[in-house]
N, CA, C and O atoms as a GROMACS GRO file, in nm:
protein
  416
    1UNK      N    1  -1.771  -0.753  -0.187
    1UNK     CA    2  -1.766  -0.772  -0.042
    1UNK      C    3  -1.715  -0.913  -0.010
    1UNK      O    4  -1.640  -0.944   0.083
    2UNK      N    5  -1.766  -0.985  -0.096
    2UNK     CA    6  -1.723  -1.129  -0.059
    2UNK      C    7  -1.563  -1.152  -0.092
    2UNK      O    8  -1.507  -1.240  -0.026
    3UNK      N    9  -1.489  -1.084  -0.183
    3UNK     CA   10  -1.396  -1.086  -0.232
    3UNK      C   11  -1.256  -0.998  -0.132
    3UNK      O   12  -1.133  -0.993  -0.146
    4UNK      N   13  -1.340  -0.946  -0.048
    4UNK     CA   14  -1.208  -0.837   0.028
    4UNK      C   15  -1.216  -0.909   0.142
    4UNK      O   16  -1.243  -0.846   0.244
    5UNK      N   17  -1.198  -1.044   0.151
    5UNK     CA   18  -1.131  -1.130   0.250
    5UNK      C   19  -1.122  -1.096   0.408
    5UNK      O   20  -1.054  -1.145   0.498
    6UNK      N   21  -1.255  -0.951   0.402
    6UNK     CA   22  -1.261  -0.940   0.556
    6UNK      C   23  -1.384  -1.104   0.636
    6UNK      O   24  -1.418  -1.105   0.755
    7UNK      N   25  -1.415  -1.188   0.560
    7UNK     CA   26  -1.487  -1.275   0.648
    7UNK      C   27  -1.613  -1.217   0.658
    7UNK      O   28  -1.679  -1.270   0.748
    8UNK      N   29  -1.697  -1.090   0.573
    8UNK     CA   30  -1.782  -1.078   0.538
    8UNK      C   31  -1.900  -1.126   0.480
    8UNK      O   32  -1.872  -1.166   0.367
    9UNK      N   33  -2.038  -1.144   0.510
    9UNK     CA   34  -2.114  -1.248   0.451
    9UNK      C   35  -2.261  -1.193   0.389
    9UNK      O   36  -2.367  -1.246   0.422
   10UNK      N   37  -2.255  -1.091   0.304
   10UNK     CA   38  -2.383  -1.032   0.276
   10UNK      C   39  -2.474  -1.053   0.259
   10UNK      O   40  -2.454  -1.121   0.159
   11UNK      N   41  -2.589  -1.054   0.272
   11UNK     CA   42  -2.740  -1.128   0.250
   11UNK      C   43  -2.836  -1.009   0.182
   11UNK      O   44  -2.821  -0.888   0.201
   12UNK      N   45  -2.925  -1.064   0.108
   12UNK     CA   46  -3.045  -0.955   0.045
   12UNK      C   47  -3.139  -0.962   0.070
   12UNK      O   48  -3.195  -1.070   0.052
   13UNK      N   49  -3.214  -0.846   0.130
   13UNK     CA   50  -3.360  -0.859   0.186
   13UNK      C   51  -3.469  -0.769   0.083
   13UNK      O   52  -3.513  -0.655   0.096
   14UNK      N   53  -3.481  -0.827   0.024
   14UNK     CA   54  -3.574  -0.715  -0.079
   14UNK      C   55  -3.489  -0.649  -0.161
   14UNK      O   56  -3.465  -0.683  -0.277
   15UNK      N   57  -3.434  -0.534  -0.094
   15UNK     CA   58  -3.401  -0.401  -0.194
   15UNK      C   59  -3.288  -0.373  -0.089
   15UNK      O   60  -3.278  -0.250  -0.082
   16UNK      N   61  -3.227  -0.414  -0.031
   16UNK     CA   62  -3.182  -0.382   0.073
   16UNK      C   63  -3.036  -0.464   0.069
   16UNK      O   64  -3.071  -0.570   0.017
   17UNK      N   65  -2.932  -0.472   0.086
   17UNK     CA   66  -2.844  -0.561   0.115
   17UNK      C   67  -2.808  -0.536   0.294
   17UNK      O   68  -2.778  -0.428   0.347
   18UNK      N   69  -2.823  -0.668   0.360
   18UNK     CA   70  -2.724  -0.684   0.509
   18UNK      C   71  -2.624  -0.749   0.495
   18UNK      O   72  -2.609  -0.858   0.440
   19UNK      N   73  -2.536  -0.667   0.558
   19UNK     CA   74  -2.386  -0.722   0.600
   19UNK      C   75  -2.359  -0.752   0.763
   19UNK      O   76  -2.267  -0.703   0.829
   20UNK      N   77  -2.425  -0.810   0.793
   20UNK     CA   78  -2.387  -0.853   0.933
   20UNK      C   79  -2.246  -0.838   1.001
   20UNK      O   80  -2.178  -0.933   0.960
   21UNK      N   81  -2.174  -0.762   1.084
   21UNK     CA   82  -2.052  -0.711   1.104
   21UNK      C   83  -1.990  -0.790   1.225
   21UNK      O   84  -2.052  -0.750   1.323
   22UNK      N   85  -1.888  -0.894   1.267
   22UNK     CA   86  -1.844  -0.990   1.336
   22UNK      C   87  -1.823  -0.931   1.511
   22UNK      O   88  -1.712  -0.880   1.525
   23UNK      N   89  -1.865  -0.930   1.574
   23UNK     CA   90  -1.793  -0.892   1.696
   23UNK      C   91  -1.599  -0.879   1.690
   23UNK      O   92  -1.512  -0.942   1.630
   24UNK      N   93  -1.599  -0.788   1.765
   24UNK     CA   94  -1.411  -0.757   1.748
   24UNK      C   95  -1.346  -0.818   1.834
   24UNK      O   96  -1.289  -0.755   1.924
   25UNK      N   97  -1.340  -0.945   1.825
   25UNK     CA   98  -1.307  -1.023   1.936
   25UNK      C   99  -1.132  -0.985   1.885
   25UNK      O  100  -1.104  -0.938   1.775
   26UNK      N  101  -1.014  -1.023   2.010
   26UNK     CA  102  -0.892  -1.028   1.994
   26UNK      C  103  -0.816  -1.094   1.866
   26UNK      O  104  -0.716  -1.060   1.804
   27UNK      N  105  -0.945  -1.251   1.844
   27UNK     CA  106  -0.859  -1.300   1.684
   27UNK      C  107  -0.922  -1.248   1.571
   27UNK      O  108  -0.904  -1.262   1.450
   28UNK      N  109  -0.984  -1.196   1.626
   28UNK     CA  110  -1.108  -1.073   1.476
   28UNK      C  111  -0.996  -1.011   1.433
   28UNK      O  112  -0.949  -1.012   1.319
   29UNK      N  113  -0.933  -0.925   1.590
   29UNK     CA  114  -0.860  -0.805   1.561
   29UNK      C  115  -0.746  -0.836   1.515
   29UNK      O  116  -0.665  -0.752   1.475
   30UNK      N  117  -0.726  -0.970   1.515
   30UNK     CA  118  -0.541  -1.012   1.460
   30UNK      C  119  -0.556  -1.051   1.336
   30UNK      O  120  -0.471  -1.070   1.249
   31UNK      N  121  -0.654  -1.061   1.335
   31UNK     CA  122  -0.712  -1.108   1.158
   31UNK      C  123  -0.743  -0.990   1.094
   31UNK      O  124  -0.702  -0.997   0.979
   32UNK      N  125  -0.802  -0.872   1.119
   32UNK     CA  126  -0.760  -0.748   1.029
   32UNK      C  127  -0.629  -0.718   1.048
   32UNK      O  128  -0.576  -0.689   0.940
   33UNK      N  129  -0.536  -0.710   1.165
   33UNK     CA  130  -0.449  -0.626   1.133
   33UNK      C  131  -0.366  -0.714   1.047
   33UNK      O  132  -0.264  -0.659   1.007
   34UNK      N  133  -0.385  -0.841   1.007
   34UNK     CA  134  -0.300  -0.924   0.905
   34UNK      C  135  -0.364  -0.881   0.719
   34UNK      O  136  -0.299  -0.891   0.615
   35UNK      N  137  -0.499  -0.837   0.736
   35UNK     CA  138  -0.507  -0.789   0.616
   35UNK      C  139  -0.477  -0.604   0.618
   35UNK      O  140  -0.493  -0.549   0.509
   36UNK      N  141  -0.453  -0.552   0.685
   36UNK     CA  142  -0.424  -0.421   0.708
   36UNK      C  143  -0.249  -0.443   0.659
   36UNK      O  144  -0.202  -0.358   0.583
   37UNK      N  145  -0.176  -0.536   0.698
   37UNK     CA  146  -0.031  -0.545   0.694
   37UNK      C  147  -0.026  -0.551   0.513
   37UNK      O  148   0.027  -0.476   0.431
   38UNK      N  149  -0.121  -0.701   0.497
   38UNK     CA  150  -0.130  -0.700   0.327
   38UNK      C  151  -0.122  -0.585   0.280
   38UNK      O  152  -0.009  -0.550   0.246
   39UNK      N  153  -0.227  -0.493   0.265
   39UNK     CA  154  -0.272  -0.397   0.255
   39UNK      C  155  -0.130  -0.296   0.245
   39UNK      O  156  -0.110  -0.235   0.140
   40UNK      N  157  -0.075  -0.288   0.312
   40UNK     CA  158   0.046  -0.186   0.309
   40UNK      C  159   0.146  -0.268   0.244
   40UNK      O  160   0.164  -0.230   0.128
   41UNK      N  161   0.194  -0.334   0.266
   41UNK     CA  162   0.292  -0.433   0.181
   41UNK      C  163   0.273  -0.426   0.042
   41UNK      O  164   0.373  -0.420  -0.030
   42UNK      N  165   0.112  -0.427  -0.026
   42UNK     CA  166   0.105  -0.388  -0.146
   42UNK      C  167   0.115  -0.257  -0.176
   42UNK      O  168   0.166  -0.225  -0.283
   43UNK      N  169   0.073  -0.171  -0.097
   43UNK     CA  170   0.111  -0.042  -0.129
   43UNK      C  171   0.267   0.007  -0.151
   43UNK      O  172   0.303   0.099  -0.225
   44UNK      N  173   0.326  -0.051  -0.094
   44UNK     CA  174   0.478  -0.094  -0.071
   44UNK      C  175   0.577  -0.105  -0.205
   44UNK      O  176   0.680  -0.050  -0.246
   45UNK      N  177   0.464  -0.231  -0.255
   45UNK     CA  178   0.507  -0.259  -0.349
   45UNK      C  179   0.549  -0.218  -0.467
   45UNK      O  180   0.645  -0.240  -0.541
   46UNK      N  181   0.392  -0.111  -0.468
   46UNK     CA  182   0.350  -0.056  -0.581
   46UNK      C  183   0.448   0.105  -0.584
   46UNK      O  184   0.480   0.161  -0.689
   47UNK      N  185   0.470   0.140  -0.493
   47UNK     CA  186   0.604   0.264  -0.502
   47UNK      C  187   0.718   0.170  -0.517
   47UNK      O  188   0.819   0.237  -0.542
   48UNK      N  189   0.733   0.101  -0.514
   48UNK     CA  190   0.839   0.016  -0.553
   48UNK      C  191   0.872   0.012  -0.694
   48UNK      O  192   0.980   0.052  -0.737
   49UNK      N  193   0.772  -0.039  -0.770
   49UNK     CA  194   0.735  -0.057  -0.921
   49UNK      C  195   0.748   0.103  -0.988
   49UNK      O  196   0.785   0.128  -1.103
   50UNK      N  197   0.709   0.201  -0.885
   50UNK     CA  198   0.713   0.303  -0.974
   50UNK      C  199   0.836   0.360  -0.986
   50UNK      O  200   0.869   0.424  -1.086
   51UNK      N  201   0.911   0.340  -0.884
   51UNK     CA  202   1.050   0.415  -0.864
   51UNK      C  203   1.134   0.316  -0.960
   51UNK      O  204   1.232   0.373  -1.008
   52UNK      N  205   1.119   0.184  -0.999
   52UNK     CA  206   1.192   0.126  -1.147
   52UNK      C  207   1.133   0.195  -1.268
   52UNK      O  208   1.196   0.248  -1.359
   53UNK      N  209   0.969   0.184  -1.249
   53UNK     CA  210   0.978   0.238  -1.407
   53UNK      C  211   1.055   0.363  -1.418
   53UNK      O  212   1.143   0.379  -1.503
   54UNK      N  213   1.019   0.457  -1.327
   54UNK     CA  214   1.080   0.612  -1.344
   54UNK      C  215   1.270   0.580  -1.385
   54UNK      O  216   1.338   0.637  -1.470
   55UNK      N  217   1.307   0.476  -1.292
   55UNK     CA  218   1.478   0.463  -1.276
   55UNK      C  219   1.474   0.405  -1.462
   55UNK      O  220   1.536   0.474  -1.543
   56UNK      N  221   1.412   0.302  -1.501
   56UNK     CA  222   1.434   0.254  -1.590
   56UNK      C  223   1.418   0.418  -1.720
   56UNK      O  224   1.509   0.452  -1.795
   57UNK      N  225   1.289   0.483  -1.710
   57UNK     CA  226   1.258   0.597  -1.789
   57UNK      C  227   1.442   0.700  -1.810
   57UNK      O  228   1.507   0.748  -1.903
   58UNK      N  229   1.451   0.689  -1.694
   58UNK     CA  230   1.606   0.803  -1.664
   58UNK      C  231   1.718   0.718  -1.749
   58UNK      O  232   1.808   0.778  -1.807
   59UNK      N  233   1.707   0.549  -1.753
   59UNK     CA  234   1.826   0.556  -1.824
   59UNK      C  235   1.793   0.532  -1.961
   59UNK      O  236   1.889   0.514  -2.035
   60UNK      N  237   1.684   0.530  -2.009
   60UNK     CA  238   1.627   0.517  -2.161
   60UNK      C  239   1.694   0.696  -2.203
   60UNK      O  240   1.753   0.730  -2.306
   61UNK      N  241   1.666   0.763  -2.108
   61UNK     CA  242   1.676   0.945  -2.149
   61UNK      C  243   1.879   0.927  -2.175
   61UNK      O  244   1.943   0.979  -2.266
   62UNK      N  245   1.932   0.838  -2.060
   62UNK     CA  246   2.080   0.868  -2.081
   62UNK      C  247   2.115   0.789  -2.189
   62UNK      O  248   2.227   0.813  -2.233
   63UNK      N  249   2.044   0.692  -2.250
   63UNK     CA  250   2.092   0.616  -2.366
   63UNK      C  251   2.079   0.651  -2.457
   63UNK      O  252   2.161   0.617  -2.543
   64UNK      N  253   1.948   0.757  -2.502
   64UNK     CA  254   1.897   0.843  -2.610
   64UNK      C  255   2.006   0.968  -2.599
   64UNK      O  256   1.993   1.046  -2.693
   65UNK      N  257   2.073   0.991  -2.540
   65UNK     CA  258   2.140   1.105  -2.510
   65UNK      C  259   2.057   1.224  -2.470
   65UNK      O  260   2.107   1.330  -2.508
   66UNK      N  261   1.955   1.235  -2.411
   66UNK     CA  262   1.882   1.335  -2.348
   66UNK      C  263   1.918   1.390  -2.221
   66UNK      O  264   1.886   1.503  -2.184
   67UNK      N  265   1.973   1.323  -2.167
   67UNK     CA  266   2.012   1.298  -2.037
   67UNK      C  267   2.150   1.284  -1.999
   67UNK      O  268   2.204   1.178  -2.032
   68UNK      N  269   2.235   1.394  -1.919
   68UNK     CA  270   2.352   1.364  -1.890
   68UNK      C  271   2.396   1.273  -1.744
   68UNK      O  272   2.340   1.299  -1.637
   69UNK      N  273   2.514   1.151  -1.756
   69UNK     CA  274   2.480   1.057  -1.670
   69UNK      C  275   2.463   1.113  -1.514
   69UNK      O  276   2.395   1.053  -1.430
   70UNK      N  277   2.550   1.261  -1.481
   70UNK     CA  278   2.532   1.354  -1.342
   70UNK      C  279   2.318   1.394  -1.304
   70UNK      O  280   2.253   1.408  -1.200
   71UNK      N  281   2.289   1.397  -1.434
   71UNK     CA  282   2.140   1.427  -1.389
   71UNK      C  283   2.080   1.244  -1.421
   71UNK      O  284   1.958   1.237  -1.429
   72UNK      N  285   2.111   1.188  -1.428
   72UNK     CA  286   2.079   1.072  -1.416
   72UNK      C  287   2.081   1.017  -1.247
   72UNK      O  288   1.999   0.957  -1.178
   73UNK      N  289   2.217   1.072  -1.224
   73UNK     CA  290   2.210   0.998  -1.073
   73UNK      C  291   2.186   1.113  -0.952
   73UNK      O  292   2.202   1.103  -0.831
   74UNK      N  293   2.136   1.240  -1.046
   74UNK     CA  294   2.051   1.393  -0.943
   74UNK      C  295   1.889   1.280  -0.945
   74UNK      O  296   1.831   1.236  -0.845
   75UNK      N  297   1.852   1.260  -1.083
   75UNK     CA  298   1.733   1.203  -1.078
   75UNK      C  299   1.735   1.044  -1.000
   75UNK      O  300   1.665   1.041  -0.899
   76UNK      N  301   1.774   0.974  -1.018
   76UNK     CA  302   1.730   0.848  -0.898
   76UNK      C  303   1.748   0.859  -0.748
   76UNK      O  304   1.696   0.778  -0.670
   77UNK      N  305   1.849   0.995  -0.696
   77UNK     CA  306   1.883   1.033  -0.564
   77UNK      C  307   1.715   1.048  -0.542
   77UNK      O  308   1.650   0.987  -0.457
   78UNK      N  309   1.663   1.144  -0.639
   78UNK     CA  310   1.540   1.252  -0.582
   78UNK      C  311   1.410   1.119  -0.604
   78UNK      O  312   1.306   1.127  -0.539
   79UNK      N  313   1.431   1.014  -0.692
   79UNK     CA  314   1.328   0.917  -0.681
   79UNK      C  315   1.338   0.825  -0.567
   79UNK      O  316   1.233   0.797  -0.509
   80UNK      N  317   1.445   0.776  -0.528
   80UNK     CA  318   1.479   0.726  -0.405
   80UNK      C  319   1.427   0.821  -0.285
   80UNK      O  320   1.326   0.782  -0.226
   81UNK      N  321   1.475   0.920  -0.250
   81UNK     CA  322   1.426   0.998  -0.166
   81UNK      C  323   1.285   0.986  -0.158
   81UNK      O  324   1.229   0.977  -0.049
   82UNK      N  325   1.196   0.986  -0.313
   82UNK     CA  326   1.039   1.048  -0.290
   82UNK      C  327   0.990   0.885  -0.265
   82UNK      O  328   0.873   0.853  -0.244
   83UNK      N  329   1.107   0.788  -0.275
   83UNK     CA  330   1.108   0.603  -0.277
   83UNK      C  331   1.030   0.602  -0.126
   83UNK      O  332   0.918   0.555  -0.108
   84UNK      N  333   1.108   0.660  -0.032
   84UNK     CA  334   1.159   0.653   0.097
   84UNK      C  335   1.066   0.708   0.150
   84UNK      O  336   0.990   0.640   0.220
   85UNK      N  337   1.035   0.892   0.127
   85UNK     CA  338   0.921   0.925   0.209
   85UNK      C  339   0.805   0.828   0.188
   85UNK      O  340   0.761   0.767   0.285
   86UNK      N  341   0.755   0.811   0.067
   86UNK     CA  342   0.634   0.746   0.066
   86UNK      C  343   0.607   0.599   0.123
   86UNK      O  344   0.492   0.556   0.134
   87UNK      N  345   0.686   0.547   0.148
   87UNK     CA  346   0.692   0.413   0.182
   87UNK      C  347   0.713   0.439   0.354
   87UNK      O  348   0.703   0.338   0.423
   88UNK      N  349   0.736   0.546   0.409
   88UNK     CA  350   0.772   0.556   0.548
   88UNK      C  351   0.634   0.596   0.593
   88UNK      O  352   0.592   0.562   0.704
   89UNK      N  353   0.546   0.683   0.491
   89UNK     CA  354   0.431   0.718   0.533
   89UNK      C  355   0.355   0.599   0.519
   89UNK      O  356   0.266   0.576   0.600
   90UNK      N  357   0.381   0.519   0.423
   90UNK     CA  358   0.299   0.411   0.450
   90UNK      C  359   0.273   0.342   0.558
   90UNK      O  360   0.162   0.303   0.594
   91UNK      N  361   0.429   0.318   0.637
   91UNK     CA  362   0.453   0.252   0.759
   91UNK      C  363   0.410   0.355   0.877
   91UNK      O  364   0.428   0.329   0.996
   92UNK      N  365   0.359   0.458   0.835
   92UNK     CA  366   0.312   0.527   0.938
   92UNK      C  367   0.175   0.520   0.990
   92UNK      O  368   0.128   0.524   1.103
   93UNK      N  369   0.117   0.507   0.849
   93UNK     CA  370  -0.030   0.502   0.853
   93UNK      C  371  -0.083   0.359   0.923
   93UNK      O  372  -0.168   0.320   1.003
   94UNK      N  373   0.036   0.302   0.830
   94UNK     CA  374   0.008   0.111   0.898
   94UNK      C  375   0.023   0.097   1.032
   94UNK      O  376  -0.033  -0.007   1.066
   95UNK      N  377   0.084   0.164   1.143
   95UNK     CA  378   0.140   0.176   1.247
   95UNK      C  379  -0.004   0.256   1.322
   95UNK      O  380  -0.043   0.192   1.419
   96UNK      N  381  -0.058   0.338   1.303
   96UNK     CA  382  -0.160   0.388   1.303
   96UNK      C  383  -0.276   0.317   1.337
   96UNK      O  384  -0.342   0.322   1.441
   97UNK      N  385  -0.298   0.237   1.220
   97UNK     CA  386  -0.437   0.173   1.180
   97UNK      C  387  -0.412   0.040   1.304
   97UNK      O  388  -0.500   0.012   1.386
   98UNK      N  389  -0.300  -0.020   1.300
   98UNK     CA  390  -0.280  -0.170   1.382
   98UNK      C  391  -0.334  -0.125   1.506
   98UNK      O  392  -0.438  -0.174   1.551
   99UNK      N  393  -0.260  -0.020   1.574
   99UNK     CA  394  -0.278   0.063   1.718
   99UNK      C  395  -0.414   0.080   1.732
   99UNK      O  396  -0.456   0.057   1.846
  100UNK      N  397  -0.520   0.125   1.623
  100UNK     CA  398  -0.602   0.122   1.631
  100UNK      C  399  -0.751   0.015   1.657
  100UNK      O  400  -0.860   0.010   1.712
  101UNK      N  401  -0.651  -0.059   1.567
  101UNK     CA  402  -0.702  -0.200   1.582
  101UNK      C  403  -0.742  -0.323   1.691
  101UNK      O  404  -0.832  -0.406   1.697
  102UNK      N  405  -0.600  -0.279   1.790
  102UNK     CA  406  -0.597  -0.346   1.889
  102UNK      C  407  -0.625  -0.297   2.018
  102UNK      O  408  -0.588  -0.344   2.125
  103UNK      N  409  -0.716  -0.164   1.990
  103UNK     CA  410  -0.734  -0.080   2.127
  103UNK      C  411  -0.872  -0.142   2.138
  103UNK      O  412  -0.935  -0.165   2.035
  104UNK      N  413  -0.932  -0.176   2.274
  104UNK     CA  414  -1.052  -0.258   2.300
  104UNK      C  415  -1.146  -0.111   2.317
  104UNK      O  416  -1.266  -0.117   2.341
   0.00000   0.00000   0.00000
């Protein structure tokens, strides 16, 4: 809790842990939606990373000769594509959550 940089401050009462939760004041709310942005940006990232390893996997297959170079570039069209949806849903959800964020 202390570590997910929401400004969280937990305390222990016995057996019990309190997390005391901040009022949502306007710079509360600009201060999550800046870790909400993190938050997607890494997600971002991380389809990012996967669509190289996969691109890098496709040309290990065309160098081994497994792979002819026409399904090489059928396969990075269709990783790009699945690049694209997922990263748009990301920006969807992120688009989502901010809106949400900033509704009083």
């Amino acid at each position: 809790i202390l570590n997910s940089n929401l400004g969280l401050n937990p305390s222990t009462a016995g057996t019990a842990i309190r997390v005391p939760m901040p009022a949502l004041t306007e710079e509360r709310r600009k201060e999550m939606t800046k870790v909400v942005r993190g938050e997607a940006e890494q997600g971002r990232v991380s389809i990012r990373n996967i669509r190289r390893d996969a691109n890098n996997h496709v040309k290990e297959m065309v160098k081994d000769k497994q792979m002819s170079e026409d399904d090489e570039r059928r396969a990075n069209d269709v990783v790009q594509k699945l690049t694209d949806k997922y990263i748009a849903e990301v920006d969807l959800v992120l688009a989502a959550k901010e809106k949400d964020l900033m509704q009083i």
